[in-house]
PDB file of N, CA, C, O and CB in Angstrom:
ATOM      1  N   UNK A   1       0.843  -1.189   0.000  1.00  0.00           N
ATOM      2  CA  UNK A   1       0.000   0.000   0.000  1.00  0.00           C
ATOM      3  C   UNK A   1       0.878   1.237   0.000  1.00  0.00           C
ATOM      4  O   UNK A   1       2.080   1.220   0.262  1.00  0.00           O
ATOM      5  CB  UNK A   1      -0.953   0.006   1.216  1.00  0.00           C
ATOM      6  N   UNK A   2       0.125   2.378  -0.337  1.00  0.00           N
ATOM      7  CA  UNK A   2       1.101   3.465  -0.534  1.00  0.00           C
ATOM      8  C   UNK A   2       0.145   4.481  -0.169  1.00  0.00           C
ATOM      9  O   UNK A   2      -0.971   4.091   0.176  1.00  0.00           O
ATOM     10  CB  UNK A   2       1.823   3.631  -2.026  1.00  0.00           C
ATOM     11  N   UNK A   3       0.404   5.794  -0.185  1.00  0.00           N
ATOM     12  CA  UNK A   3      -0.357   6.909   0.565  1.00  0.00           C
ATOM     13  C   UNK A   3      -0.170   8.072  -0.737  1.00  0.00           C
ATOM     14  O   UNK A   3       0.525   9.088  -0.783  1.00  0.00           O
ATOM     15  CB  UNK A   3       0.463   7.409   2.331  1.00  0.00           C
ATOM     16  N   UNK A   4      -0.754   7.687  -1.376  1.00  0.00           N
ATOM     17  CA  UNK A   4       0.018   8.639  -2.761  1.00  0.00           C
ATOM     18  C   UNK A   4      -1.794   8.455  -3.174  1.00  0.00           C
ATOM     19  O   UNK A   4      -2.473   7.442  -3.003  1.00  0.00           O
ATOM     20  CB  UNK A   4       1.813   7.630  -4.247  1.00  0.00           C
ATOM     21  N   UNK A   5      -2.303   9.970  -3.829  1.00  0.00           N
ATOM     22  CA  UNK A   5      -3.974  10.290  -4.094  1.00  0.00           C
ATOM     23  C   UNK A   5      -4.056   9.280  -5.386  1.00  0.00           C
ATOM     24  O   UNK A   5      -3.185   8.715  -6.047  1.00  0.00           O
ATOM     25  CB  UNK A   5      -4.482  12.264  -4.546  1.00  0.00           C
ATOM     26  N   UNK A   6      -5.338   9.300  -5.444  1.00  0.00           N
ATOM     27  CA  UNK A   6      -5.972   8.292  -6.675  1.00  0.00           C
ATOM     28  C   UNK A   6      -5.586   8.948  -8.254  1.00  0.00           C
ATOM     29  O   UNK A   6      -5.746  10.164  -8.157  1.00  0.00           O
ATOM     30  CB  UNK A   6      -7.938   8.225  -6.504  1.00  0.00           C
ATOM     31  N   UNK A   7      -5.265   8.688  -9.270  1.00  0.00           N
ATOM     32  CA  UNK A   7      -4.873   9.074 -10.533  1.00  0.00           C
ATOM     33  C   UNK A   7      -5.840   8.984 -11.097  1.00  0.00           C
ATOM     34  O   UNK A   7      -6.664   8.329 -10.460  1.00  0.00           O
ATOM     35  CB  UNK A   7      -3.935   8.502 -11.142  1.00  0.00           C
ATOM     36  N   UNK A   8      -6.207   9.353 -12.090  1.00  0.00           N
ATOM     37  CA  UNK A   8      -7.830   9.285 -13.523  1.00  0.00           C
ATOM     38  C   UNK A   8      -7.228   9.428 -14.622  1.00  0.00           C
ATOM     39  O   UNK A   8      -6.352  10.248 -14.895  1.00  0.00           O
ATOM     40  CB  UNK A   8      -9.239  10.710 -13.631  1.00  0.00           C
ATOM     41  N   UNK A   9      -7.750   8.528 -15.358  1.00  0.00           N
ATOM     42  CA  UNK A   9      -7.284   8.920 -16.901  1.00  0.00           C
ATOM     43  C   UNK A   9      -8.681   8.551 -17.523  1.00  0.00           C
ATOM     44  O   UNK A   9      -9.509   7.707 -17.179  1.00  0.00           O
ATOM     45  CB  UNK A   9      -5.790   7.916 -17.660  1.00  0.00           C
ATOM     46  N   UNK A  10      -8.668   9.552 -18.653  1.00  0.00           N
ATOM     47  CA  UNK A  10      -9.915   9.543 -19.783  1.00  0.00           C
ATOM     48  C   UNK A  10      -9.098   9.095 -21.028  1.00  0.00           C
ATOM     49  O   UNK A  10      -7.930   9.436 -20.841  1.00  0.00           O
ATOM     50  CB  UNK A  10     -10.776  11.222 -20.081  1.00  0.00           C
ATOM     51  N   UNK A  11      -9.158   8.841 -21.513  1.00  0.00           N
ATOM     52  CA  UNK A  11      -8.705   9.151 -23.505  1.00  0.00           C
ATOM     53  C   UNK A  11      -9.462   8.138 -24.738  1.00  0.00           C
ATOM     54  O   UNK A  11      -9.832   6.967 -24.650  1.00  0.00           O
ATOM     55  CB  UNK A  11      -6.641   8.670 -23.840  1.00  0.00           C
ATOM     56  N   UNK A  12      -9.515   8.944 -25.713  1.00  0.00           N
ATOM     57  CA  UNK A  12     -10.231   8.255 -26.821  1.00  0.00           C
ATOM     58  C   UNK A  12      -9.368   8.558 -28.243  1.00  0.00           C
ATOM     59  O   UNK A  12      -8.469   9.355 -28.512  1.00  0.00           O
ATOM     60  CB  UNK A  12     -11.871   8.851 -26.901  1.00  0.00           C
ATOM     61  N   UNK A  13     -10.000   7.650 -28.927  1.00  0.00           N
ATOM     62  CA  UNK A  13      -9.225   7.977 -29.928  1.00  0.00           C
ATOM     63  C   UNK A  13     -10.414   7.343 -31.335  1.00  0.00           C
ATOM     64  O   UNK A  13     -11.266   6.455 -31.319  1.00  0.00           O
ATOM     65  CB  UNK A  13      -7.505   7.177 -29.677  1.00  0.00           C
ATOM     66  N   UNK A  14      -9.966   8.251 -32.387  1.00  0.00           N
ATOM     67  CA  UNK A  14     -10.875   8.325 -33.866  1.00  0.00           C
ATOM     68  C   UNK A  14      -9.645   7.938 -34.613  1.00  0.00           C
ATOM     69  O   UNK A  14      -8.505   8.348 -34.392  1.00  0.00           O
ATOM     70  CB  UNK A  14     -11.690  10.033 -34.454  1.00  0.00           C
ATOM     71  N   UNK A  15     -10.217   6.671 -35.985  1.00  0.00           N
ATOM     72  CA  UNK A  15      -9.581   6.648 -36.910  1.00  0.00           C
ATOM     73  C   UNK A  15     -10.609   6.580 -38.040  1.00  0.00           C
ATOM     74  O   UNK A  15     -11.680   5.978 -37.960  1.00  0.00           O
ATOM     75  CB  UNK A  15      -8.641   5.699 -36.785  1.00  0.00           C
ATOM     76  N   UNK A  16     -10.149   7.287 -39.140  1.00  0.00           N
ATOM     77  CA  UNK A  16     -10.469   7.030 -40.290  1.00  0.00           C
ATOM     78  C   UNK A  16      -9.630   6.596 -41.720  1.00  0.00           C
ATOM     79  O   UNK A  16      -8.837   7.214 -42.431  1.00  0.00           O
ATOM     80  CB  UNK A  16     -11.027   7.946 -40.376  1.00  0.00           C
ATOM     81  N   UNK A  17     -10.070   5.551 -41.762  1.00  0.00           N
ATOM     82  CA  UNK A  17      -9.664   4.443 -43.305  1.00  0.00           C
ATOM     83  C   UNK A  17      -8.922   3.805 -42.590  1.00  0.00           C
ATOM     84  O   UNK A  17      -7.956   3.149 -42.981  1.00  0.00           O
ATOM     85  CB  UNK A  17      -8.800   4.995 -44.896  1.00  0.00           C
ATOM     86  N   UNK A  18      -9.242   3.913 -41.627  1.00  0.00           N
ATOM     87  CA  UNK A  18      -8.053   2.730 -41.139  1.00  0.00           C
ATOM     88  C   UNK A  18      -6.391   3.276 -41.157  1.00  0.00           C
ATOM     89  O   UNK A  18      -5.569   2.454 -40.751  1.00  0.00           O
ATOM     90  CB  UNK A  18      -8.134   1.280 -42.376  1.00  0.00           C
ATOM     91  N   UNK A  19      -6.082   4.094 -41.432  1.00  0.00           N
ATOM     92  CA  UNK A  19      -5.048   5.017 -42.067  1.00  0.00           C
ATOM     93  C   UNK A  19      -4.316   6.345 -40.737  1.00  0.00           C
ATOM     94  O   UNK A  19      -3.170   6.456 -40.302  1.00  0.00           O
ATOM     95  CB  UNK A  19      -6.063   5.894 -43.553  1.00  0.00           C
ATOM     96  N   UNK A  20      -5.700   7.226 -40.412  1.00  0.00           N
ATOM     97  CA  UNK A  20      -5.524   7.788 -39.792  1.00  0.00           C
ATOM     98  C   UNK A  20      -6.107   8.253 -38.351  1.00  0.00           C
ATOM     99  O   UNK A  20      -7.300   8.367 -38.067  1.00  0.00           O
ATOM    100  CB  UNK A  20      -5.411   8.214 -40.458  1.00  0.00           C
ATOM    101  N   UNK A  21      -5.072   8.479 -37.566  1.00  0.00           N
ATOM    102  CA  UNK A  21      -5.636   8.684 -36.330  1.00  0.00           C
ATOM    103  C   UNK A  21      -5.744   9.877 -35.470  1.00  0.00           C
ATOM    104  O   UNK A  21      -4.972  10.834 -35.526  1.00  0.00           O
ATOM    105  CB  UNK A  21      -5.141   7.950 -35.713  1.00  0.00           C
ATOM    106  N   UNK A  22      -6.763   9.762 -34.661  1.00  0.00           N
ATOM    107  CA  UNK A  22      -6.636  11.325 -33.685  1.00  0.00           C
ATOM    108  C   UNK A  22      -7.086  10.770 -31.919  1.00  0.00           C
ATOM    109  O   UNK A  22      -8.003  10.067 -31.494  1.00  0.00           O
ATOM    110  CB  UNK A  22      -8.244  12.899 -34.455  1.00  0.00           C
ATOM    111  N   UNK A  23      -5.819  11.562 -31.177  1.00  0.00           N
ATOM    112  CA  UNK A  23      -6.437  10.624 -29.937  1.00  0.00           C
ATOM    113  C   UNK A  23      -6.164  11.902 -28.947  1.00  0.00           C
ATOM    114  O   UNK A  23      -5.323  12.799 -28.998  1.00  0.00           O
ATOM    115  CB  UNK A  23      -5.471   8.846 -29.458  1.00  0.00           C
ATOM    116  N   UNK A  24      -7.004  11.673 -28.215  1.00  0.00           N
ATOM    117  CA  UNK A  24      -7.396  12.873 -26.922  1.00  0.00           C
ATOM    118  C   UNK A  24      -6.904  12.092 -25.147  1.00  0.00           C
ATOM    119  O   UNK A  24      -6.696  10.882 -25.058  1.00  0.00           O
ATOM    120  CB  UNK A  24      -9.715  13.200 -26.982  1.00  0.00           C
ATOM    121  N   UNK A  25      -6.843  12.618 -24.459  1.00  0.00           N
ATOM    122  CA  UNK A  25      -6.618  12.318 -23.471  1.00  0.00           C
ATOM    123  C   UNK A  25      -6.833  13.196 -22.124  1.00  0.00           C
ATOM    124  O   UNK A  25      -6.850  14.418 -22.272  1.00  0.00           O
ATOM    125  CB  UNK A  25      -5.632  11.972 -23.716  1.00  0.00           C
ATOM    126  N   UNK A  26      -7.027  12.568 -20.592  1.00  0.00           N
ATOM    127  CA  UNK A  26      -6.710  13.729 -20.038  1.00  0.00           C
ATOM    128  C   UNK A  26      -6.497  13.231 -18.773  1.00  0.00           C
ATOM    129  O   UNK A  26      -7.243  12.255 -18.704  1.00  0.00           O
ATOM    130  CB  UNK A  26      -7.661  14.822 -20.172  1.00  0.00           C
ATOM    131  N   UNK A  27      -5.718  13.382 -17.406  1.00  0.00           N
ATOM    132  CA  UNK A  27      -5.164  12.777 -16.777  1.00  0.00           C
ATOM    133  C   UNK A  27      -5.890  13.605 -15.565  1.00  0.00           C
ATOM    134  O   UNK A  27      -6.172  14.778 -15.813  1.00  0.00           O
ATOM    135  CB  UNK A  27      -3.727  12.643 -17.087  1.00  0.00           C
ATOM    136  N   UNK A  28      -6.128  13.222 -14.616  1.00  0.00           N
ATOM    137  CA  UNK A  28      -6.792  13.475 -13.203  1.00  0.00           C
ATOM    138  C   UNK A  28      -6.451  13.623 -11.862  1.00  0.00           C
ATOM    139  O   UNK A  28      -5.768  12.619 -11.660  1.00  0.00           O
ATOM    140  CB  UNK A  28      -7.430  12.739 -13.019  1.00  0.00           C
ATOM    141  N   UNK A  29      -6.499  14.232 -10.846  1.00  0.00           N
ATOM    142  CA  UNK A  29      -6.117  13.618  -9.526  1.00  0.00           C
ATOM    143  C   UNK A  29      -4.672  14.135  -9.857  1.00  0.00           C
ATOM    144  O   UNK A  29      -3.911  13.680  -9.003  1.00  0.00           O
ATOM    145  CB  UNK A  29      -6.403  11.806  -9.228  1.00  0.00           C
ATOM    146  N   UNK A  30      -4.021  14.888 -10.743  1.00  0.00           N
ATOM    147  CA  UNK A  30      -2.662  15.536 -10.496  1.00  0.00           C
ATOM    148  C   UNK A  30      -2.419  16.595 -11.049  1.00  0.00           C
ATOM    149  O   UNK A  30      -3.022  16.972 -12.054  1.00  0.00           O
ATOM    150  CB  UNK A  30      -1.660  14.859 -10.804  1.00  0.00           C
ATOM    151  N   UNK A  31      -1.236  17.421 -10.317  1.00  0.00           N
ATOM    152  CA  UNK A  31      -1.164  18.934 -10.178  1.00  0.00           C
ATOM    153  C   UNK A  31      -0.306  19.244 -11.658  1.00  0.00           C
ATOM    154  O   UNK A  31      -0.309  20.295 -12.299  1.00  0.00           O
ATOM    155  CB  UNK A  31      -0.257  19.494  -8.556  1.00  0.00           C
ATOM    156  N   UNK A  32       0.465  17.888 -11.985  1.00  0.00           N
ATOM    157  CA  UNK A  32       1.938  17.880 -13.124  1.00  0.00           C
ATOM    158  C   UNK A  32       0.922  17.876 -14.346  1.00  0.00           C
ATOM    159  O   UNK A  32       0.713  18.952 -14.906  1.00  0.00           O
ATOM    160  CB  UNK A  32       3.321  16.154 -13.102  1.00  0.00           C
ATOM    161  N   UNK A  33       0.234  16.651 -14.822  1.00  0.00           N
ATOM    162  CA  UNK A  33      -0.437  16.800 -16.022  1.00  0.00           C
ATOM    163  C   UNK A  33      -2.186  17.176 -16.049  1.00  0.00           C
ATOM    164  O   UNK A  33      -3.060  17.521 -15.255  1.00  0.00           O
ATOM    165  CB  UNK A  33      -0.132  15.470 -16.693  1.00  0.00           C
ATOM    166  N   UNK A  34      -2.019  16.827 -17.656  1.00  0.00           N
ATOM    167  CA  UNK A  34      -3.467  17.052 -17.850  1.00  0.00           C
ATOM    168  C   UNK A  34      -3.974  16.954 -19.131  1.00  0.00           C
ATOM    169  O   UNK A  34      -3.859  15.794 -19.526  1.00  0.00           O
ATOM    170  CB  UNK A  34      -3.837  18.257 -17.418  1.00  0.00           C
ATOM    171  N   UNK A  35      -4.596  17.841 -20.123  1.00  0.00           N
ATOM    172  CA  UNK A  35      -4.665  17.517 -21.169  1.00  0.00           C
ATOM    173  C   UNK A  35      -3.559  16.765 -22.293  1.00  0.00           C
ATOM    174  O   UNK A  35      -2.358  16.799 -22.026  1.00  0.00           O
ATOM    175  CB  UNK A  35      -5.055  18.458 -21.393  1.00  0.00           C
ATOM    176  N   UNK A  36      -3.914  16.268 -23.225  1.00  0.00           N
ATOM    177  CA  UNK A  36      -3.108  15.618 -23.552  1.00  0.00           C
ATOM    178  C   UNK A  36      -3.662  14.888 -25.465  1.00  0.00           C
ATOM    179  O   UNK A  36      -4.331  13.857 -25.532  1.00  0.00           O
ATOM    180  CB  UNK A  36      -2.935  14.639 -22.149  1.00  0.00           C
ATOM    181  N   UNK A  37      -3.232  15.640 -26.731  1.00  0.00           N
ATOM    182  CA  UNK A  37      -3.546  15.066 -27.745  1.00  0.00           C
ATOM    183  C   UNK A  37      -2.361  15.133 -28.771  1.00  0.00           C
ATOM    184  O   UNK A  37      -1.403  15.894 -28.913  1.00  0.00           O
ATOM    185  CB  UNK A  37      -4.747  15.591 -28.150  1.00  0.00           C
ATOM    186  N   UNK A  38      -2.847  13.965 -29.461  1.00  0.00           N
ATOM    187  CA  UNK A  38      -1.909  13.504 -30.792  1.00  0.00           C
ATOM    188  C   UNK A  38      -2.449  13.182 -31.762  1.00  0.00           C
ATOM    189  O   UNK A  38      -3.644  13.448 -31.887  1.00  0.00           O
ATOM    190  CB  UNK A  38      -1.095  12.466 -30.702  1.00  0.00           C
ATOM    191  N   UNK A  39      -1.775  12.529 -32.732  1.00  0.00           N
ATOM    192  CA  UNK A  39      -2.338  11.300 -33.651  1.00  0.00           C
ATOM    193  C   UNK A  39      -1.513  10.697 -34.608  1.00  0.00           C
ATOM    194  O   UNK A  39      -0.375  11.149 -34.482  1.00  0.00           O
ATOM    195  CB  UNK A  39      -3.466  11.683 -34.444  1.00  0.00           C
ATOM    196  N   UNK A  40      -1.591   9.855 -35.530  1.00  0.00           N
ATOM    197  CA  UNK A  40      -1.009   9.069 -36.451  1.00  0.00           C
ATOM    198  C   UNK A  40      -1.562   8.656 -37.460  1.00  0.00           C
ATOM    199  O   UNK A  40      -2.751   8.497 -37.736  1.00  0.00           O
ATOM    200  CB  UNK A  40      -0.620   8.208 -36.035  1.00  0.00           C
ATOM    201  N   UNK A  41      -0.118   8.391 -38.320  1.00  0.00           N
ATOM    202  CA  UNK A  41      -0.566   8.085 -39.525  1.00  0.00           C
ATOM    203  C   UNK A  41       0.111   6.734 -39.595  1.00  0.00           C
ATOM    204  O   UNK A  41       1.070   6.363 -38.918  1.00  0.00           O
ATOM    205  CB  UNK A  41      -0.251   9.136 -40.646  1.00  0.00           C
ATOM    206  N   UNK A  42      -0.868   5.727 -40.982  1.00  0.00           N
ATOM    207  CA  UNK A  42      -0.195   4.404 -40.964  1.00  0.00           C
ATOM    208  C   UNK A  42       0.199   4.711 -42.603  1.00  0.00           C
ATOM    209  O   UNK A  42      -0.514   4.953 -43.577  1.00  0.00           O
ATOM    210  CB  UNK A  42      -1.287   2.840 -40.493  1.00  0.00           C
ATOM    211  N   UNK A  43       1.935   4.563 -42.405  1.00  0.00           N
ATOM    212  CA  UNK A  43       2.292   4.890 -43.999  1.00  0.00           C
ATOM    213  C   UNK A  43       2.460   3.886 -44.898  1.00  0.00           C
ATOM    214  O   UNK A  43       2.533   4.120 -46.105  1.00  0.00           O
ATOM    215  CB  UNK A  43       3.508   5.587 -44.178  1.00  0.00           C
ATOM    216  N   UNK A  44       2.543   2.574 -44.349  1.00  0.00           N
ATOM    217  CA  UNK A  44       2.732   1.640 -45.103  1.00  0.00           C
ATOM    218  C   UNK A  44       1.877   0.278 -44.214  1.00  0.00           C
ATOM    219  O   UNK A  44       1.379   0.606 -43.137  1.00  0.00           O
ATOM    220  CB  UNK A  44       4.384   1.568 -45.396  1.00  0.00           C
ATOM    221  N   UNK A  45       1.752  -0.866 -44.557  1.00  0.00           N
ATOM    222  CA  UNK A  45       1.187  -1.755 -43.966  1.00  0.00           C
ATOM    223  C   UNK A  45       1.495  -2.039 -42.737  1.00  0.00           C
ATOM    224  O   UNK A  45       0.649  -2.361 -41.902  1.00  0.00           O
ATOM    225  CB  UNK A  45       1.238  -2.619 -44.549  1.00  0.00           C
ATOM    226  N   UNK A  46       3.079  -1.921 -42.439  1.00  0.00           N
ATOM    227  CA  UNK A  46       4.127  -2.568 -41.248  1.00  0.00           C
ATOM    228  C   UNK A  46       4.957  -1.041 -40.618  1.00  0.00           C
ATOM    229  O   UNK A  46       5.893  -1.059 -39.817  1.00  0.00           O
ATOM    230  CB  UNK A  46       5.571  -3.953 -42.159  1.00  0.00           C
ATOM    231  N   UNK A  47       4.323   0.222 -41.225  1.00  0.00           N
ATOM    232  CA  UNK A  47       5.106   1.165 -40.662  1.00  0.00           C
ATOM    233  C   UNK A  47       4.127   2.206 -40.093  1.00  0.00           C
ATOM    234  O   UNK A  47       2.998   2.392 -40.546  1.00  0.00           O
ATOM    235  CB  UNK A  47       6.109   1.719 -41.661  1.00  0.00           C
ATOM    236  N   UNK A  48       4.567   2.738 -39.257  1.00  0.00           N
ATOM    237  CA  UNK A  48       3.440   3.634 -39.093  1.00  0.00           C
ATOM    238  C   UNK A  48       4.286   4.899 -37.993  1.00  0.00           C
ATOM    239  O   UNK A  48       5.267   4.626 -37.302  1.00  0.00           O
ATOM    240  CB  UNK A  48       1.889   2.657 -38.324  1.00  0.00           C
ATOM    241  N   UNK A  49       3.566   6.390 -38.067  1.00  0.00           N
ATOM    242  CA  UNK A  49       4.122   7.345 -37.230  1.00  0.00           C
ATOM    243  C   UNK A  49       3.193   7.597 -36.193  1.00  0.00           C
ATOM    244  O   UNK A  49       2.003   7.407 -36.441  1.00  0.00           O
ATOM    245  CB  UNK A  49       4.485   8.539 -37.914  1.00  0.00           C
ATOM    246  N   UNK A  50       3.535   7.994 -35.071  1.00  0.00           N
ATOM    247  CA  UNK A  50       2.367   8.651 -33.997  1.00  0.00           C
ATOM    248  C   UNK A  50       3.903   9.990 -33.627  1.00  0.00           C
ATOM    249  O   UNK A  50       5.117  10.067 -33.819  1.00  0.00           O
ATOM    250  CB  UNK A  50       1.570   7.087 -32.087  1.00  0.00           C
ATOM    251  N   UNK A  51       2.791  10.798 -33.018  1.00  0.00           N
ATOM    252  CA  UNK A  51       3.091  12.232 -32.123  1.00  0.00           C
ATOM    253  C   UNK A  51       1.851  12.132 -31.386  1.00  0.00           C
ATOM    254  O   UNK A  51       0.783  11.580 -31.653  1.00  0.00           O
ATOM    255  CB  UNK A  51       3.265  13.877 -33.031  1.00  0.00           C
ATOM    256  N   UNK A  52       2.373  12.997 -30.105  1.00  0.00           N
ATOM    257  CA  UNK A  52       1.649  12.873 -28.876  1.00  0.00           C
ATOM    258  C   UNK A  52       2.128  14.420 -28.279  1.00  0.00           C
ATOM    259  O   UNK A  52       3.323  14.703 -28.351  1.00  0.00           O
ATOM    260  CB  UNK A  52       2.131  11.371 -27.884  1.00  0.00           C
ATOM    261  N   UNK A  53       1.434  15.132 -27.855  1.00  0.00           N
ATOM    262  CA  UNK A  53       1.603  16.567 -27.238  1.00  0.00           C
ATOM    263  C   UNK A  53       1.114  16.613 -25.458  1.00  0.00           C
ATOM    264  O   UNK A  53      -0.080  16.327 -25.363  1.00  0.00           O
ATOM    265  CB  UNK A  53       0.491  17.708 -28.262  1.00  0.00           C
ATOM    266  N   UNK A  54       1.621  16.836 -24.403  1.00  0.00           N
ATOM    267  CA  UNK A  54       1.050  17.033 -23.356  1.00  0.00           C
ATOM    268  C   UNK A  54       1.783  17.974 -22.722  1.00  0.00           C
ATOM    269  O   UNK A  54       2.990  18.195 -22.628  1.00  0.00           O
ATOM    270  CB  UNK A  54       0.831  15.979 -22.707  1.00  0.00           C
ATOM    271  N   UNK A  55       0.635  18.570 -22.237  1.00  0.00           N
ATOM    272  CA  UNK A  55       1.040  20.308 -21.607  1.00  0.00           C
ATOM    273  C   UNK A  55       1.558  19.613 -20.193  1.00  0.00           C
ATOM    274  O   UNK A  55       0.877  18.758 -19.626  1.00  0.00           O
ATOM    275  CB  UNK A  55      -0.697  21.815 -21.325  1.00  0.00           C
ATOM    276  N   UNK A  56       2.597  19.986 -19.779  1.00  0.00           N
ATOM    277  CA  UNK A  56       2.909  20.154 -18.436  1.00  0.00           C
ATOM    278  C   UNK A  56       3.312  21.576 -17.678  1.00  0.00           C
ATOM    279  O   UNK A  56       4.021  22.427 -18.214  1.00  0.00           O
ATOM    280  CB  UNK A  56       3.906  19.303 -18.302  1.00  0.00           C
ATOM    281  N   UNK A  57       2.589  21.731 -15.971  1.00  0.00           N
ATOM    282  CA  UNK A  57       3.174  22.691 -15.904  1.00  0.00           C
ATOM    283  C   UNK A  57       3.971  22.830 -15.039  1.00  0.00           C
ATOM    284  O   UNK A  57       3.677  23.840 -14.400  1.00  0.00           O
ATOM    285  CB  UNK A  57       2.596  23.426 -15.935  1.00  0.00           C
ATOM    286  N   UNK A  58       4.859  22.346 -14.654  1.00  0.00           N
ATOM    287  CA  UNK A  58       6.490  22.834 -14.128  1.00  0.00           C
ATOM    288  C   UNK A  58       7.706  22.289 -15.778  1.00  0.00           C
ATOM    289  O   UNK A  58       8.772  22.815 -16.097  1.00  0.00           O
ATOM    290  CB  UNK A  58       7.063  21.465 -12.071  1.00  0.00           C
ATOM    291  N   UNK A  59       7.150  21.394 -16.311  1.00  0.00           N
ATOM    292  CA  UNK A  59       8.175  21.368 -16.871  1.00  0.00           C
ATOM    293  C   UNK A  59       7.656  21.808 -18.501  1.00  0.00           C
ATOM    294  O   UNK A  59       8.460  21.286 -19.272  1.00  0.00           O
ATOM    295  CB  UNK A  59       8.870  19.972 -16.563  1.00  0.00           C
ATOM    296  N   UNK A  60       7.385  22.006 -18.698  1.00  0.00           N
ATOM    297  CA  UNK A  60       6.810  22.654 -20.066  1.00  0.00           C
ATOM    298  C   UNK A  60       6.279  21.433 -20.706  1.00  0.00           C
ATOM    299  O   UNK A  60       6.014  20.377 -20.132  1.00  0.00           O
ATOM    300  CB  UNK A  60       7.985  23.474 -21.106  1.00  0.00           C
ATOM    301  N   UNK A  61       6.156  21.697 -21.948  1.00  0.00           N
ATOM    302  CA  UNK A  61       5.430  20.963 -22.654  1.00  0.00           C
ATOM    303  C   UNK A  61       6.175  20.179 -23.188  1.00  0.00           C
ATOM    304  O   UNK A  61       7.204  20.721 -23.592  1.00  0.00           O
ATOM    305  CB  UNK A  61       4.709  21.503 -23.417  1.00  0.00           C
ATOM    306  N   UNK A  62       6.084  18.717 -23.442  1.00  0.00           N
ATOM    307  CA  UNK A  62       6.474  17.960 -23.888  1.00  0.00           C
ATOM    308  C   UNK A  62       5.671  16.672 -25.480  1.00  0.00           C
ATOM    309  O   UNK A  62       4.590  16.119 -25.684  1.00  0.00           O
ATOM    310  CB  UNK A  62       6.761  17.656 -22.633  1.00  0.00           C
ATOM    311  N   UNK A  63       7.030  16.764 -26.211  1.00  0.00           N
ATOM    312  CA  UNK A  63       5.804  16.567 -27.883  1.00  0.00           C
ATOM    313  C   UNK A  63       7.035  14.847 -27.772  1.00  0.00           C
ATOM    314  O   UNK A  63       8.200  14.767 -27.382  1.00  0.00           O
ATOM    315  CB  UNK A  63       6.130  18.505 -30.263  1.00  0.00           C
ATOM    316  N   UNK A  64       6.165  13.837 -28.260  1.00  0.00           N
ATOM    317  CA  UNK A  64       6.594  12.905 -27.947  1.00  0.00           C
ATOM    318  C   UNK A  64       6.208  12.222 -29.777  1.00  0.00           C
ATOM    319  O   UNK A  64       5.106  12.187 -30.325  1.00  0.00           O
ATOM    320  CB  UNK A  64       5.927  12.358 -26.399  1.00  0.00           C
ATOM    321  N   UNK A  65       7.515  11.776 -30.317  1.00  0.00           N
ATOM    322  CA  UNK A  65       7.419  11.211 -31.441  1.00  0.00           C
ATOM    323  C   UNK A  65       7.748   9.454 -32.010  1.00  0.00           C
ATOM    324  O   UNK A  65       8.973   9.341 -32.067  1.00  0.00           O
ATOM    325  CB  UNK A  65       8.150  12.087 -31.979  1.00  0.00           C
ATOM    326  N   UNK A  66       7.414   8.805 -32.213  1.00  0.00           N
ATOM    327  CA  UNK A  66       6.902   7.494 -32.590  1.00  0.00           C
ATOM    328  C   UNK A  66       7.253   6.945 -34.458  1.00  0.00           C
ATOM    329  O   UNK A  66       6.885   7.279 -35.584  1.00  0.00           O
ATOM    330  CB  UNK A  66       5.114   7.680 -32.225  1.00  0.00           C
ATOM    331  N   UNK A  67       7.969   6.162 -33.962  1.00  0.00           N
ATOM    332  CA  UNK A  67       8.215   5.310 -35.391  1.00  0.00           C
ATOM    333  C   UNK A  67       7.363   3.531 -35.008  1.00  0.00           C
ATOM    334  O   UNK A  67       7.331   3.003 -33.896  1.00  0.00           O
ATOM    335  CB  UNK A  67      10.488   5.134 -35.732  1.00  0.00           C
ATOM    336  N   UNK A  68       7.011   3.187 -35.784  1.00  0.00           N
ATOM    337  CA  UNK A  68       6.375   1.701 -35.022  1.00  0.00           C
ATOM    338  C   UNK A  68       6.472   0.947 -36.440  1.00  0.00           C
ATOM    339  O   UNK A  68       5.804   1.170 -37.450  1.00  0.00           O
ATOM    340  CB  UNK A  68       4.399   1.747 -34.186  1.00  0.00           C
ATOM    341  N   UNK A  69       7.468   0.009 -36.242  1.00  0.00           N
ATOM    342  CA  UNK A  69       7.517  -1.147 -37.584  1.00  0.00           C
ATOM    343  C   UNK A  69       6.872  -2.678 -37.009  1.00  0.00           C
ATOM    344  O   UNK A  69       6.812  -3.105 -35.857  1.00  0.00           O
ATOM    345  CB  UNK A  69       9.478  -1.464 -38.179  1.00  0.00           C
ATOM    346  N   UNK A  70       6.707  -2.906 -37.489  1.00  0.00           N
ATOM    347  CA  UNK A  70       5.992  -4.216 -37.222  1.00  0.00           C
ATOM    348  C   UNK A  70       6.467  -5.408 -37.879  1.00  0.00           C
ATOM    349  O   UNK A  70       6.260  -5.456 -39.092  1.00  0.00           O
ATOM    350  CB  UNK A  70       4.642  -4.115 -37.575  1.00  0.00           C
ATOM    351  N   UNK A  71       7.235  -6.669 -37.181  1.00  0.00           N
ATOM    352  CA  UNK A  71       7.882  -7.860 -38.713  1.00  0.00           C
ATOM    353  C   UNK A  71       7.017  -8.885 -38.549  1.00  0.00           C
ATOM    354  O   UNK A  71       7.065  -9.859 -39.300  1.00  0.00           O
ATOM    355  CB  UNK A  71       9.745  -8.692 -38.687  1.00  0.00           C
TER     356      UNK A  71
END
């Protein structure tokens, strides 16, 4: 057990064609994050990109980038 408050997370996410994506998020119960959106594209069958954006506030914002191959 630990003494640390309860966390929440929401997030969803939309694709269309199967191809492309858009995803939302939002984090709860803490002072560091909170909102939170990205999305991706699938460029080839086995390759695909994501980015991810979340505001923080002591440490600024942080943009988070994604290569994903698949064999």
């Amino acid at each position: 057990s630990n003494n640390n408050s309860e966390l929440y997370g929401l997030g969803s996410e939309i694709r269309y064609l199967d191809k492309y994506f858009g995803r939302i998020g939002y984090q709860a119960g803490t002072d560091i994050q909170g909102l939170s959106f990205g999305g991706g594209v699938q460029i080839m069958n086995n390759v695909g990109m994501d980015y991810a954006f979340n505001a923080m506030e002591y440490f600024g914002p942080r943009h988070r980038f994604a290569l994903s191959i698949k064999f």
